[in-house]
N, C-alpha and C positions, 0 to 999 in steps of 0.2 A: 817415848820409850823406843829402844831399835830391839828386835828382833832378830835371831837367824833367819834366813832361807836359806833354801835349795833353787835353784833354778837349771833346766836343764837346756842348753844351746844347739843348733845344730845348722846346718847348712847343706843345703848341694846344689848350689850353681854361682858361676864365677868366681871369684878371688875367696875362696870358700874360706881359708884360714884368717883371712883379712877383716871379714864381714865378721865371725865369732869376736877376734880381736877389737876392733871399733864397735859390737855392742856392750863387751864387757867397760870400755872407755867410757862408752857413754851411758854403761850403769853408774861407772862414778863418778860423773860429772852432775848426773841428778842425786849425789849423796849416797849412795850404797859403797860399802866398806867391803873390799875381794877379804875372804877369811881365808878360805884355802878354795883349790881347785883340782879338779882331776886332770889323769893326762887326754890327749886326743887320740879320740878313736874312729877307726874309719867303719862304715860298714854300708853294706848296700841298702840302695833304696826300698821302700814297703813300695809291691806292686812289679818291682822285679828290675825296676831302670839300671842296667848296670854300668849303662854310661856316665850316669848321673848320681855316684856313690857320695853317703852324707860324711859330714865331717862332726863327731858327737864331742859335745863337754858334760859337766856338772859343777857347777860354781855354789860352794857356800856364800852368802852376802850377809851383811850387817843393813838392813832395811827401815824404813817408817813401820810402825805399826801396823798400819790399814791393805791387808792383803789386796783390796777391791783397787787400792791405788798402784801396788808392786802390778796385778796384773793390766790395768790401764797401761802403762809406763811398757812393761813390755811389749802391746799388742800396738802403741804408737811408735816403738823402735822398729817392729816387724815391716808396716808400713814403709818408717824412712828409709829402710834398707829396698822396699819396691815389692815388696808379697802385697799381693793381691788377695784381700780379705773376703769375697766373692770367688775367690777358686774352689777347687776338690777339695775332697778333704786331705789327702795325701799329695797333690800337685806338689813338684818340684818349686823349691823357694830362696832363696838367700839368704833370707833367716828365720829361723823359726827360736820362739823363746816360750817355754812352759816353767809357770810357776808349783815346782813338784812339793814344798812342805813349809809354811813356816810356823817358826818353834812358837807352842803352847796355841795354837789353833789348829781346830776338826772343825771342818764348814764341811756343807753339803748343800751346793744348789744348780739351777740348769747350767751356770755359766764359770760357774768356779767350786771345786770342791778341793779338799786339804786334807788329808796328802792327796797327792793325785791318783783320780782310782784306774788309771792304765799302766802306768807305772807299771808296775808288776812282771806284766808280761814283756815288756822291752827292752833285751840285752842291750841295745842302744844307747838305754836311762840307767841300767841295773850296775852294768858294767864299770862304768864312769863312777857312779856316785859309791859304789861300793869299796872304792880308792879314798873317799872324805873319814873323816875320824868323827866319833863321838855320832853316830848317827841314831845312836838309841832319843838322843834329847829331840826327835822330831813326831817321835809317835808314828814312823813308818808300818806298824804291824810286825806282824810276821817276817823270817830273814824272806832278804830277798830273794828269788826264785828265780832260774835259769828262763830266760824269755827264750825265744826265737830269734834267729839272725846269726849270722857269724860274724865276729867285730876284730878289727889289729889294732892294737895300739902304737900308733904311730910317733907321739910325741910325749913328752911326760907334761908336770903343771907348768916348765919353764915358756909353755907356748901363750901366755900371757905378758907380756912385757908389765917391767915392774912402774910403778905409779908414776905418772910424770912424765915417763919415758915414753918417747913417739917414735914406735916405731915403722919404717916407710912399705908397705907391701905394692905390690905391682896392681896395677889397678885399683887402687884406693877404693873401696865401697865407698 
């Protein structure tokens, strides 16, 4: 059975739009189905880097069943992308990929819980995803609540190139 998620994307170092772009590629090359997407938004980094500003998405997906493999799959693209899974916990990275909700699973455990319980506070997460439709069917809780941060939104969902399509960025992640 496929499932919705949510997944939340972000970036801030190097070819930042490039790297969002080739991990959504390489969500669906391991079978995840783009449903819809938010636009991108920029906003500074947690900790205050303001050199080092992230580039945010929110991507509905068509997924396997088994959350515990959506989050493996992402924390293996983190890697290919070169974040260093022994960093800080806020270190600057290339990719960062959180699995924020998928439909008809509430988990709660040390290394994955459903929806995601930070969420909340993160106009980074809130902002984005509050551009997807139908998000009552994820069992979010409560509307979402103004986090912290100030965000622009810089591009709308066209900043995904459509299926198939390879598109070239400069410095290829």
């Amino acid at each position: 059975m496929t499932r919705s998620c949510l997944l939340a994307l972000g970036s801030n170092l190097g070819d930042r739009l490039g790297y969002l772009r080739c991990a959504v590629q390489a969500l669906r090359a391991h079978g995840l189905v783009l449903r819809s997407a938010s636009g991108l938004w920029e906003s500074e980094a947690w900790g205050g880097d303001a050199d080092r500003p992230y580039l945010n998405a929110v991507v509905e997906m068509g997924a396997a069943e088994d959350p515990w493999e959506l989050l493996a799959l992402c924390k293996r693209l983190e890697r290919e992308a070169g974040r260093d899974p022994g960093a800080e916990r806020n270190a600057p990275r290339c990719l960062d990929l959180d699995v924020l909700a998928v439909q008809g699973i509430l988990l709660r455990s040390p290394s994955l819980s459903l929806p995601h319980p930070r969420m909340q506070g993160r106009a980074f997460v809130w902002r984005p995803l509050a551009e997807l439709p139908d998000l009552e069917r994820f069992q979010l809780g409560s509307p979402l609540p103004r986090g912290r941060g100030e965000l622009v939104r810089i591009l709308g969902p066209e900043w995904i190139p459509a299926q198939g399509h390879s598109e070239g960025t400069e410095g290829q992640p």
